[in-house]
N, C-alpha and C positions, 0 to 999 in steps of 0.2 A: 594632669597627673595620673588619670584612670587610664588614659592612653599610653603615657609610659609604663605604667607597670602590667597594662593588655601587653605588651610587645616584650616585653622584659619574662614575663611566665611563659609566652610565648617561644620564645625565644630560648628559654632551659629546657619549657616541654621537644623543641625539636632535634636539642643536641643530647637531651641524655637520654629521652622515651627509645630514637632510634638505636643509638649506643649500647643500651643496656639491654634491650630486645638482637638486639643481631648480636651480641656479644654474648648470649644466653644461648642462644641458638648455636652460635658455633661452637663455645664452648663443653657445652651440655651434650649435643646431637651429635654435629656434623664429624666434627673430628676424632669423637671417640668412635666413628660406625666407622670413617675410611680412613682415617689417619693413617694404620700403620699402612694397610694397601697402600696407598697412594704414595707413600715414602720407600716401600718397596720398589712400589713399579718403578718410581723414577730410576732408583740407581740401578734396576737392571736395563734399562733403557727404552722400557716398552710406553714410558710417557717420556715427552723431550723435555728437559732441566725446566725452560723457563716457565713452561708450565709449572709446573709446582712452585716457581717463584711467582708468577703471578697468584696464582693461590695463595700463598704464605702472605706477600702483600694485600691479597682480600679481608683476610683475618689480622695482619698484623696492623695497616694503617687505624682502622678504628682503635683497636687497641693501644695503640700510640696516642694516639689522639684525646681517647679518654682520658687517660695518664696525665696528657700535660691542663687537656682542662679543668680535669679536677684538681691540679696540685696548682696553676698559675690563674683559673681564670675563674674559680669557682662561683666567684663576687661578683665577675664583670660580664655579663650577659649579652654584651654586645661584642666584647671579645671573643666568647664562645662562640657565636652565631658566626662571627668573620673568618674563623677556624674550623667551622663545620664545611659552610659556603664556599670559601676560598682554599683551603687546602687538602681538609676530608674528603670532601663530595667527589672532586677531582679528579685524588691521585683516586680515588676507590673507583669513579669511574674509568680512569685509565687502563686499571688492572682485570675492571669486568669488559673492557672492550678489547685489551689484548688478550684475554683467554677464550673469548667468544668470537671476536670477529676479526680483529685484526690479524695477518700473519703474517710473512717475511716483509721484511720493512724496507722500502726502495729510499732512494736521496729525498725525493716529494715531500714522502712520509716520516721520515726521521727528519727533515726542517720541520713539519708543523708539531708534531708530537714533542722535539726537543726545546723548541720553544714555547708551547704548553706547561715542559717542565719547568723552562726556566724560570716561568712566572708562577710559578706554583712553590718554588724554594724561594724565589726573590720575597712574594708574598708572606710567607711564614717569618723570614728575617725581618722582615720589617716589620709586622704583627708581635716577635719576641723583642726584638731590640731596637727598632723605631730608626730615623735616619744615622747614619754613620756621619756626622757632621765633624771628628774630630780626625779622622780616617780620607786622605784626600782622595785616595786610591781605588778606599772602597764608595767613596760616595760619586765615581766616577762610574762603576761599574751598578752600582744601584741606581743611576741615570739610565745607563745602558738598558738592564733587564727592566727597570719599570715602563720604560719606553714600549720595548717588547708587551709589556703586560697590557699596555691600553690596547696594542694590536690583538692581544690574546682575548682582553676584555670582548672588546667588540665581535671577534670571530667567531670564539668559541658559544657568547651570547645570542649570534644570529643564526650558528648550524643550528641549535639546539630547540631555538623558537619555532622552525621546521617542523619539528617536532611537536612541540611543548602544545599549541595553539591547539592541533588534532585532536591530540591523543585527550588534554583534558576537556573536551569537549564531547570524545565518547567516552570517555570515562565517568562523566555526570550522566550520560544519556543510559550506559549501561548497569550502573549502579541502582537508578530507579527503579531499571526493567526488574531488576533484581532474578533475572535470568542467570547469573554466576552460581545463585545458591542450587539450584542443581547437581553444578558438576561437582563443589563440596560433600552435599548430602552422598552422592555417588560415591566418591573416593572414600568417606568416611565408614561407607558399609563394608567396603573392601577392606580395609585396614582399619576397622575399631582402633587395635591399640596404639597409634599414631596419632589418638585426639588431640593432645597438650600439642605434638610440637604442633602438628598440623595450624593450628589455632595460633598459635605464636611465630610460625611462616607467613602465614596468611596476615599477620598482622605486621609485621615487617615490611614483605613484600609490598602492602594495600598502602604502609606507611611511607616507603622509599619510593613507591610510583608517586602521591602525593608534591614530596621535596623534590622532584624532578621536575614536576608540572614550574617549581615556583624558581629550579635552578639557573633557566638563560638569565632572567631578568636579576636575581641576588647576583651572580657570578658577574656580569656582565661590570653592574653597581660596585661591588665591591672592586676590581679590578679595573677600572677607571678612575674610583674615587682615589683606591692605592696610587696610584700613577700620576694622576694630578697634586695628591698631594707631596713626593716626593721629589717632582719636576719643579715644585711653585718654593719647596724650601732650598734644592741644589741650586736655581735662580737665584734667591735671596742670598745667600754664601758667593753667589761665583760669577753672576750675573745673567739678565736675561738674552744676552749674545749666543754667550758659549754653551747656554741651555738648549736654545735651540740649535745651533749647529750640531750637537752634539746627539740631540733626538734626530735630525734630518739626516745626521748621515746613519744613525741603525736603521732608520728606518727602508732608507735608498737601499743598503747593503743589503737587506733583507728583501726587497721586493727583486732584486738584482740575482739573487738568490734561488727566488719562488717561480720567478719566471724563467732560467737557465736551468732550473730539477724537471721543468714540465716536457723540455724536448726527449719524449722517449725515444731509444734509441733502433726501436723496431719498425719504426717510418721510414728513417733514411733507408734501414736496411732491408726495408723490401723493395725499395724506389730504386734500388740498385742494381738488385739479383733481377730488376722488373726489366729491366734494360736489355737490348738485345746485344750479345759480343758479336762485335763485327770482326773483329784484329788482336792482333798479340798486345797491341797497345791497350785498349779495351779490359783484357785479361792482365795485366798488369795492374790495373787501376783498379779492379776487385781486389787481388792477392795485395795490395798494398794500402787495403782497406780491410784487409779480413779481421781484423781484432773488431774495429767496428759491427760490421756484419756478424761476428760470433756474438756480441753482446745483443746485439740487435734479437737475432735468434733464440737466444737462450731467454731472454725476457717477454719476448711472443710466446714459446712454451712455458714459461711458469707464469703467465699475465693472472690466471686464475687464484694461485698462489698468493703472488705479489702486491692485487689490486685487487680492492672489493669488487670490482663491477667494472664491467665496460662501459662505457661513454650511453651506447645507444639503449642499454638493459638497464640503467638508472632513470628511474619510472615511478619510483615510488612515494614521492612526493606529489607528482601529479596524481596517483591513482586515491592515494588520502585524502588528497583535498574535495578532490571530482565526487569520493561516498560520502563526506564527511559534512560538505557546505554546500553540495550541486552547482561551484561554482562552472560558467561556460571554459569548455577547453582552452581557449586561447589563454587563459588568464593562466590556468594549471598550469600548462607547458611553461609561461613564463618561469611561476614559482621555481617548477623543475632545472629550467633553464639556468635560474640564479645560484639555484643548491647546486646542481653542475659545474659551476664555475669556482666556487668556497670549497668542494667536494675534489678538483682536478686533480691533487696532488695523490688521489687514493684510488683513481676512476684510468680504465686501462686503455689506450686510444686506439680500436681494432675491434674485428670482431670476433668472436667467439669461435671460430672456425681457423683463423690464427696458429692455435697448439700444432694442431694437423698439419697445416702448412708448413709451418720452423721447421719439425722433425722433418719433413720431405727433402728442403730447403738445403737444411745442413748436411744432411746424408748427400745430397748430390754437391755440395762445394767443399767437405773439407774429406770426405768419401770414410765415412767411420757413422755409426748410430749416436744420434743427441745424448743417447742415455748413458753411451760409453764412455764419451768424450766428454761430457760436463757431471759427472756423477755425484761429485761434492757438491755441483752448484743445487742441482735438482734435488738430492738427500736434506741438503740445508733447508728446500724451500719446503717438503716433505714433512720435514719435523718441525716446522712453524704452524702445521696444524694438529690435530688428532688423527689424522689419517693414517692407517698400517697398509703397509705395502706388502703385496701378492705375498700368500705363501710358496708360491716356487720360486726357486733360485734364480732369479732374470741378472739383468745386465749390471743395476743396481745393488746389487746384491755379493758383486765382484772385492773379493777382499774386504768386506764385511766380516764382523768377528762374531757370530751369534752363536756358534756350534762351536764348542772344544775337542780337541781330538784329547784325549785322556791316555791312552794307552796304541801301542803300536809294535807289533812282533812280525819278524821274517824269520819265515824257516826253508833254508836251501836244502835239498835233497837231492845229492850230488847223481849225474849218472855219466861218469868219464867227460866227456865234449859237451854237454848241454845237462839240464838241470830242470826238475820240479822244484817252482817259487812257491811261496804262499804268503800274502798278507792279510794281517789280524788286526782292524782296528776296533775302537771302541769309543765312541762318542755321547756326549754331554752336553745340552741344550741350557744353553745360557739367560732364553729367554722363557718367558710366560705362554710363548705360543709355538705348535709344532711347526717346524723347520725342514727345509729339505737342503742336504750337502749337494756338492757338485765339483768334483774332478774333470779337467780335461790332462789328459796325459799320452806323453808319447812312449812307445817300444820297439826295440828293434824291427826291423822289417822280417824276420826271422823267426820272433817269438809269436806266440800264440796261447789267448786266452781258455783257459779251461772250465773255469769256473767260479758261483758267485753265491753267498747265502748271508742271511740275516739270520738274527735273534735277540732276543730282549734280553737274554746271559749269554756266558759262556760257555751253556751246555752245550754241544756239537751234536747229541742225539736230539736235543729238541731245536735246531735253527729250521730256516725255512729254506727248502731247496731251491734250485733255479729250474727255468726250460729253454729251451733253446727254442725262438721261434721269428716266424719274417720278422724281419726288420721293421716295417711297417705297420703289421699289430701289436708286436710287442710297444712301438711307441705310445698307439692310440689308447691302448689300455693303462700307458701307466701316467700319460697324463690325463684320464679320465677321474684315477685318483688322488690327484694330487689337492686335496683341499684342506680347508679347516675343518670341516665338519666330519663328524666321523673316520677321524684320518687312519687310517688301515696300511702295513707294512708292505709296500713292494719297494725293487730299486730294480735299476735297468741299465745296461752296459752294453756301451755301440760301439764297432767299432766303427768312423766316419773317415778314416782316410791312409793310405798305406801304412802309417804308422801312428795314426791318431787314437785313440778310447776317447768315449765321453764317458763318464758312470755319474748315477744318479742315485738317489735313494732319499728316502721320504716317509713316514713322519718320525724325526729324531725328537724324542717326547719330552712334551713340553716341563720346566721347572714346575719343583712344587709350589705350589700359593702358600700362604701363612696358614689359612686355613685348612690344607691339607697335611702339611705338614703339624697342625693341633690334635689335627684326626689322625694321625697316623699312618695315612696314605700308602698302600705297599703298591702303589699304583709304578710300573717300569719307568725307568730315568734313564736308560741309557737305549742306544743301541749299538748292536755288533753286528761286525761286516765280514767276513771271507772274502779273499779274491786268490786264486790258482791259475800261474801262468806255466809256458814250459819257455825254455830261452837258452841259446845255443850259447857256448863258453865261446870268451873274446879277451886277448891277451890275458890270460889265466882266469878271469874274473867273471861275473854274470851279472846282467845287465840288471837293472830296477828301476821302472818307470818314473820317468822324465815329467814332473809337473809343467803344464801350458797354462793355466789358469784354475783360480780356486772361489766358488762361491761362500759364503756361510762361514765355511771353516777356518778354522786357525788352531796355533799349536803355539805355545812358549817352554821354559826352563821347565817349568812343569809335567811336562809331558815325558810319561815311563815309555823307554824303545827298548826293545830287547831285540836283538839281532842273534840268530843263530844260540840260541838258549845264553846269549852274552849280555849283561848292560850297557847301555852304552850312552854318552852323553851325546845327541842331535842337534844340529846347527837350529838357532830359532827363526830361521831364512826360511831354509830347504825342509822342503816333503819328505826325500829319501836322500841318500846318497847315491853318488850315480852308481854306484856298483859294489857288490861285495867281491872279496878274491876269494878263489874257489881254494879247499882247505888242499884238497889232493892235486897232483901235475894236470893238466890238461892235455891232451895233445888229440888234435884236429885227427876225426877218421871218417872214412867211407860209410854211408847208409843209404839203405836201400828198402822202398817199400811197395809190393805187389796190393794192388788192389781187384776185388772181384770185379770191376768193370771193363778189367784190359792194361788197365794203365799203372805204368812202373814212377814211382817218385825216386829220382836219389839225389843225395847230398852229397857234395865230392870236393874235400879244402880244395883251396886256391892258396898257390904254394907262393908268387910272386904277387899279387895282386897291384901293387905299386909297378908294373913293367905293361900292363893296361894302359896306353896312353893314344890320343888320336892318329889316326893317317890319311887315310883319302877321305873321310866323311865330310859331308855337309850340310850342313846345319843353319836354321834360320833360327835366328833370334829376335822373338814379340819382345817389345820393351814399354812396361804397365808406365805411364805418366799419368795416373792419377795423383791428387793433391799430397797421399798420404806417403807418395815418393820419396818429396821434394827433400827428407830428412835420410835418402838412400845413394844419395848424390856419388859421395867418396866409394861406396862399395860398387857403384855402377861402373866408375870411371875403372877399378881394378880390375872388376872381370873384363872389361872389354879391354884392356890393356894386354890383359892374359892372352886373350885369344887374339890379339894383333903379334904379340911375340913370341907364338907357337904357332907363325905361320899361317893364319885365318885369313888375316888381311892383307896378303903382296898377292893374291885376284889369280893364284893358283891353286886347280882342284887337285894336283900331284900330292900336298901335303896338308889335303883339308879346306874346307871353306866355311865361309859364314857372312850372311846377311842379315840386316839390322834390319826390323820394322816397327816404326814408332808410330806407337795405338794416338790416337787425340782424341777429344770431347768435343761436336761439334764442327769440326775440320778435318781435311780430309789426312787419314796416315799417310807415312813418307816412310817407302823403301830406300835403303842405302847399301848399296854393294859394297863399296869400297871403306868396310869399317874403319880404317885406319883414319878417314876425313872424320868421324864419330865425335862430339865433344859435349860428355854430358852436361856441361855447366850451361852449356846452351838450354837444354829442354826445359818448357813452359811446363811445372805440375798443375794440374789443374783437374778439377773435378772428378767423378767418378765413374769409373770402367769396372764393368764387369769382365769374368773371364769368358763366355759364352762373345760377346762385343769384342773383345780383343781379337779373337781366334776369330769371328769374322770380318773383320778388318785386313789381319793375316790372308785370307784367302782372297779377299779380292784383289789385291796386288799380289799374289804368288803367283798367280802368271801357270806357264805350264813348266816351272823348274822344279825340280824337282829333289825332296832332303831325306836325310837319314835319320834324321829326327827337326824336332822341333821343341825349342826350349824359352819356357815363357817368362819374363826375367821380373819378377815384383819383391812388393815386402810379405809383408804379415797377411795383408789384406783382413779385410772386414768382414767376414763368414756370415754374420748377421743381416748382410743387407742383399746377399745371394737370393737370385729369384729360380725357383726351385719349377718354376713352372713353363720355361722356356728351354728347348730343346739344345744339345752341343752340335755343333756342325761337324759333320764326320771329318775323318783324318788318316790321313794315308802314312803316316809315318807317327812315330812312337813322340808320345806328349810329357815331358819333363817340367817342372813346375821348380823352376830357381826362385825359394826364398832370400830375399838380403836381409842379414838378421835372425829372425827367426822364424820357426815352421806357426800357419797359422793353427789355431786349434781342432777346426776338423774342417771339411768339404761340401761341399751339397754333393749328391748322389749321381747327379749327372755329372760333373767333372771325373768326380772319384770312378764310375764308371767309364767315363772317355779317359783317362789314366789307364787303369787296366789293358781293357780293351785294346788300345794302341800299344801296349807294352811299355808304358813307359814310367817316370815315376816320380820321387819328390828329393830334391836335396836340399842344402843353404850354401852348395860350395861347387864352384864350373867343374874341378878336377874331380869328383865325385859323379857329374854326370857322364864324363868323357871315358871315367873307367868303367861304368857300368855301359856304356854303350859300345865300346870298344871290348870288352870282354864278353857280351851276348855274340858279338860278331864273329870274334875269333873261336867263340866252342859250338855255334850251330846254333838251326832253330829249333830243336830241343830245348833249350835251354829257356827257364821259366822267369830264376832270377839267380840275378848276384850281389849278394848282401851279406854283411859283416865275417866276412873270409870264408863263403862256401857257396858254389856254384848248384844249384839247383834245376835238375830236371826230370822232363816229363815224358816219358816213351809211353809206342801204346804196343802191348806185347801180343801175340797171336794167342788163340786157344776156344775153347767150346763157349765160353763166357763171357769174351768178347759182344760189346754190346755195340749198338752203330754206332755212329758219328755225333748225333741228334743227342744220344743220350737220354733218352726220355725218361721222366720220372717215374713210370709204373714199371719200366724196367729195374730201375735201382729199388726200389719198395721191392721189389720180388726178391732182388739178390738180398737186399738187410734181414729181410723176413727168411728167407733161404738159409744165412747166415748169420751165427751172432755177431759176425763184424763182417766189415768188407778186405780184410788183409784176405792175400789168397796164400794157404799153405803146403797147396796139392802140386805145386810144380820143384820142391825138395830144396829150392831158393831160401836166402836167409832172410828172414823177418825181424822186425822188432817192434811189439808190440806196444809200449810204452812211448816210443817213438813216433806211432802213428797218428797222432795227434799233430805235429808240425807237418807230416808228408802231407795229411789232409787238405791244411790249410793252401801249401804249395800244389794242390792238385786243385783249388776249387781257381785260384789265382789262373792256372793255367787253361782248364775251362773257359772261365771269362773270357779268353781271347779266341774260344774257338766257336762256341755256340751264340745263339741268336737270347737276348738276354731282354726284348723286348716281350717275350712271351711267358705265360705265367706256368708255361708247362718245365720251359729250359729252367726259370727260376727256381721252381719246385724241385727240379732235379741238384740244383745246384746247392738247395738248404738239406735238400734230402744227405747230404757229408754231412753238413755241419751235425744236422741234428743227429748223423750215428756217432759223431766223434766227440761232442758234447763241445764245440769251440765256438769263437761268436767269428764273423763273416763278416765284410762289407754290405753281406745282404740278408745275415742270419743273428740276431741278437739275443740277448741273455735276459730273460726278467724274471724275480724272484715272487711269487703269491703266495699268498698267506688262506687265503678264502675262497667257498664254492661260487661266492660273487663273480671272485676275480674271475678264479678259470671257465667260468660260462660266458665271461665277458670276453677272455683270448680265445676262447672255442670258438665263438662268431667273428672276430675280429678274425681268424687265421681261414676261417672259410671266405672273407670276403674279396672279391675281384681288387682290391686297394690291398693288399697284406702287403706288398712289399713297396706301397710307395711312402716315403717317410719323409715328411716334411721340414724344413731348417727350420730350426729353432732360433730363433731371433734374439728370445733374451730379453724383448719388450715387456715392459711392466706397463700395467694399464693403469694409469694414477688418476686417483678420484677426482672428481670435480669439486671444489669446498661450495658452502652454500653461497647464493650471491644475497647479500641482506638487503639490496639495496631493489631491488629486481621485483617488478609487480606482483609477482607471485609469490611475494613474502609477506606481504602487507596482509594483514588477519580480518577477517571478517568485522564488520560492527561488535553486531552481539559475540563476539570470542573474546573481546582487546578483554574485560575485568579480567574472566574467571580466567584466560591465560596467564595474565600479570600476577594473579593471586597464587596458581596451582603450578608454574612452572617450573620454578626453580623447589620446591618440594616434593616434585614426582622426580624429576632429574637424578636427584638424590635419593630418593626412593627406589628408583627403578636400577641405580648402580648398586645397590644396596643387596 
């Protein structure tokens, strides 16, 4: 009798002592310090949902819990204890080990975790309401799940003993030492006025390590006894046949189950790609396995994510036992070995070098960046931890909504044929942490950028100006700031490709906290941005940058546009519209601008433009068969259609010609003269080509014939995976870049440079190259460019000013300094000053193709425009400082031998590694295991605090 009512006090002491100590704690401390934080952060998104729902579960099961024991089980202390053991402990451990350690949940992990659950409701049902004997339906299903529950019983009882054996064994050993009260008395001096909770954590925490020690073995007991006793009464009702067929097949189903989640799919899929392609056959048999292999890959990069541990870094059961009992290694390993196999469904089968691999992997089979192509999947696996991803705008970050654009005004300032833009945005940080936007945007090939400023208002006396400077330092300086710490206002605007922008800018400042917002924070929330282009008038209208891609930002019905001091309602799609109509007639005129170096720019409509069409040229046509093709199929077969029924293809050079040269991966290309045999349903996509590999591929079969151009026929391509460090092979005839679809968003520097250079340039449409190559033909080589109905050229005129050929940059420094500008006004010629600005641009273009662009003297010559005319260049960029940090930082940057080499930006996010828990190096020292378990979770909370 003294033994029952030992187990019976016992028994109330363990379900309400913990209950009403954690429940004091959270109630009293925890949630009144970060409650509203924490309900913040979630909904603006800087903690992911189910966090907070596992939190809410931490606090709310006890509290549940307590509820029902004190209003059903007050009396019955063995029902309490069955309800602490079997349902409490549980889910509460479920909820502390998905907010701690668990993250994205693979097939493995969601069969043993949802079958934990089930036995954990099945449990409770039959702890509230005993068997369903009158219920056939349910008492067939309560077979079901208690079946499950002996498996739960047993499994969950034996990872746990893993455990359980160790740790209460230095926890007696460290208790004595009484070596913990140290790190107490320490933290106590720190923090006097935290003694209560401190004392009341500590005794919690001291209490719940305790009932953990005693968990496998109750859980294990109570969840076998459940099971037996619900299989021995469904028997007695239904017989003992049907009971057991009825256990044997969950049982079968389930292990049928466990063993078909364990084939991860990044085995087959490197056994694959491991394989050498001999044949097209070969290459068939990947492309009609790539879903495969794409999952395969994606699960090798988020393995770290996905799976606690890899196979071969799950160590830590042998490393506890080896300090703990000095048992010999062989025995360890086994342990490990066993937990290994209970542990498979959670343990990643690869090794840690894996991530590195995929990402290579994928880029050369489906020819696009992992982080582009699987953005949801990796974001998904991202927010299964605590992890925050880079403050720069990477790849990840693509159509993300974290920045609101708030406000947005264009003011056109007409000047007859062409026009000063200007756009006025003003952005809103949606999140708790600073943010950087990111634009990529197209504009005519005619316009040209002026200029670019920030500010925290919209006072225009106080914004921050821009400079104009290389390419190459302006980059390194403004990713030198781009961090969380100390985030300081610059932004920076490239231009990266005849008609590409990137624009950047960083830190859009971060939301107010609760607590700032208490204080009254006049701390800035916004920032504001200027941008000033000039843009030549086109069917009466004037152009407005073309959005290619948007980081960060976003815009809804919310968002004020004023156009031309008008309201106006904005699409919730589109950035801009493509164009405003100009208010006054337009009508196309002659311009002409002298400059002090010799050289005359002029602009001259093009009356016919459409009467531009081919005749004797010849032309080879590169055709990109990388994978990311394979969806360009229909646009391929058109154009080549085009140019077989305009004469290309009947193998006469009287009215034109054109040859086919199909790039490959691994085999060798195949020149085709006779396009008209051409049939692109034929071509194998396959892997990835660079443009640098393509163009030499092109040369080795070009033989000594000889073209008028050369035109490279792809998509979008993958600007990301450009290698910036491999030279273009020269080119004797003018390089055209046919998009199918659409323009990608910028270039690395060498193409964009062997563009230039060769004269050539970028379309999405054949007929668009054939006029601009047949229209430089027919007006000379003067001629610089011809773009949106105005022929552009470049004379070099006689006089005392004339400067050489070389062009050298202490020459032009002499004339700017000489000059407040470089227009020359002394030959009684018309000028226009306002104008100068685009001839620039078209003089620096014409340049390019004349001087040596290798040398840092030609370059300097060649920024030395930009920087008198204030416009950004293919090689002269815009970036805005705020501070004497900054410009001491571009002062060296612009003196260094590297100013103008500027690296792709890739867009790669470098994503954390989560901890592996399972991993030797997580296992705590002896003397640490108390005073951690005691002080852990009270400094956590202290130090968020």
């Amino acid at each position: 009798m003294k033994i029952k009512t030992f187990l019976h006090l016992t028994f109330y002491s363990i379900f309400w002592v913990w209950n009403v100590a954690f429940l004091g704690l959270v109630y009293f401390w925890i949630l009144p310090t970060i409650g509203d934080s924490l309900i913040e952060a979630t909904f603006s998104g800087l903690i992911p949902y189910h966090f907070c729902i596992s939190f809410i579960g931490i606090v709310a099961i006890p509290t549940i819990c307590t509820i029902f024991g004190g209003w059903l089980f007050r009396k019955q202390p063995l029902q309490l204890i069955r309800l602490f053991y079997g349902v409490e402990a549980p889910l509460f451990l479920l909820c502390l080990l998905r907010l701690f350690v668990l993250r994205e949940i693979t097939q493995g992990s969601t069969l043993i975790l949802g079958t934990i659950l089930v036995s954990i409701i099945a449990f409770a049902l039959e702890l509230l309401y005993g068997y369903a004997n009158r219920n056939r339906l349910a008492s067939w299903l309560q077979l079901f799940a208690h079946t499950l529950m002996l498996l739960t019983g047993l499994y969950v009882g034996i990872l746990l003993l893993f455990y359980a054996v160790p740790v209460s064994v230095m926890l007696v050993r460290e208790f004595f030492s009484f070596y913990w009260l140290k790190g107490i008395i320490s933290e106590l001096t720190y923090a006097p006025s935290y003694v209560f909770t401190l004392v009341l954590s500590l005794f919690v925490l001291a209490l719940t390590t305790t009932l953990f020690v005693f968990m496998p073995s109750a859980m294990a007991s109570l969840y076998v006894h459940s099971g037996q006793k619900i299989l021995r009464i469904f028997a007695f009702q239904h017989g003992h046949e049907r009971t057991f067929q009825g256990a044997v097949a969950v049982i079968i189903a389930w292990m049928i189950l466990f063993v078909s989640f364990q084939q991860q799919p990044q085995v087959v899929a490197f056994q694959m790609l491991d394989l050498p392609v001999r044949n097209q056959s070969d290459r068939q048999e990947l492309l009609a396995n790539s879903n495969l292999i794409k999952d395969g890959l994606v699960n090798a990069y988020l393995s770290s994510y996905r799976y606690l541990s890899t196979v071969a870094r799950s160590s830590q059961i042998r490393i506890m036992y080896r300090s703990t009992f000095g048992l010999p290694e062989s025995i360890n390993q086994g342990l490990q070995d066993y937990f290994n196999h209970l542990m498979s469904p959670f343990l990643y089968k690869g090794s840690d070098k894996d991530k590195e691999k995929a990402a290579k992997l994928y880029s050369d089979f489906f020819d696009t960046p992992i982080q582009k192509a699987e953005k949801k999947a990796i974001i998904n696996a991202i927010q299964s931890t605590a992890n925050q991803d880079e403050v720069k705008a990477g790849l990840l970050n693509i159509g993300e909504q974290k920045v609101w654009l708030k406000n947005q005004e264009i003011t056109v300032t007409e000047n007859g044929d062409w026009a000063d833009i200007e756009l006025y945005e003003i952005y809103e940080n949606q999140t708790f942490e600073p943010q950087e936007i990111l634009y990529y945007f197209t504009l005519p090939e005619s316009a040209v950028i002026t200029g670019i400023w920030l500010g925290d208002t919209d006072n225009r006396a106080q914004r921050f100006p821009f400079k104009v400077s290389p390419r190459g330092a302006a980059q390194k300086v403004y990713n030198s700031q781009v961090r969380r710490e100390r985030p300081i206002d610059p932004a920076l605007l490239e231009k990266v490709g005849p008609r590409q922008y990137r624009l950047r800018a960083f830190p859009v400042p971060a939301k107010l906290s609760v607590r700032e917002r208490k204080n009254n924070s006049e701390r800035p929330t916004q920032m504001h941005l200027w941008l000033t282009y000039q843009v030549m008038a086109k069917d009466n209208s004037f152009a407005l940058p073309e959005l290619t891609e948007k980081r960060n930002i976003y815009w809804n019905q919310d968002t004020k546009r004023i156009y031309n001091a008008k309201s106006v309602r904005g699409d919730r799609e589109a950035w801009l519209p493509p164009s405003l109509p100009a208010v006054a007639e337009t009508t196309p005129q002659q311009h002409q601008i002298n400059f002090a170096n010799g050289y005359q720019i002029s602009a001259q409509p093009l009356v016919t433009p459409e009467k531009f069409l081919p005749e004797s040229e010849r032309f080879a046509v590169v055709v990109d068969t990388s994978y990311s093709m394979r969806t360009k199929t229909k646009e391929l077969k058109q154009n080549i259609d085009w140019l077989v029924a305009n004469g290309f293809g009947d193998l006469s050079f009287g009215n034109g010609d054109a040859d086919i040269y199909l790039t490959d991966v691994g085999f060798p290309p195949e020149r085709i003269d006779d396009i008209s045999q051409f049939d692109a349903e034929k071509i194998t996509f396959f892997g990835t080509l660079q443009y640098q590999e393509m163009l030499q591929q092109f040369l080795q079969l070009r033989g000594d014939t000889r073209y008028n151009g050369l035109i490279l026929v792809t998509d979008e391509g993958s600007y990301e995976l450009s290698d910036d460090s491999q030279e273009m092979p020269k080119l004797s005839a003018p390089l055209w870049m046919l998009h199918l679809g659409a323009m990608p968003p910028a270039y690395d520097d060498a193409t964009l440079k062997l563009m230039q250079k060769s004269g050539g340039g970028v379309a999405t449409k054949l007929t668009e190259v054939f006029q601009q190559v047949t229209a430089k033909s027919k007006l000379g080589k003067s001629v610089v460019s011809v773009a949106d109905g105005y022929a552009w050229f470049m004379e070099k005129k006689s006089g005392e000013e004339i400067i050489e050929e070389s062009f050298t940059p202490l020459a032009t420094e002499r004339l700017v300094r000489k000059k407040l500008n470089l227009l020359d006004k002394s030959r009684g010629e018309t000028t226009e000053d306002n104008f100068a600005p685009l001839a620039a641009q078209k003089l620096v273009l014409g340049l390019s193709k004349k001087i040596n662009l290798e040398t840092l003297e030609e370059l300097d010559a060649i920024h030395a425009i930009a920087k008198t005319y204030k416009i950004v260049t293919p090689y002269s960029s815009m970036i805005v400082l705020v501070n004497d940090e900054q410009r001491e930082a571009l002062k060296l940057a612009e003196a260094a031998a590297d100013r103008f080499n500027r690296k792709v930006e890739d867009g790669k996010e470098q994503l954390s590694n989560p901890n592996n828990p399972l991993d030797a190096a997580s296992v705590p020292e002896p003397g640490m295991v108390f005073g951690m378990v005691a002080m852990g979770f009270f400094l956590f909370i202290l130090k968020k605090k």
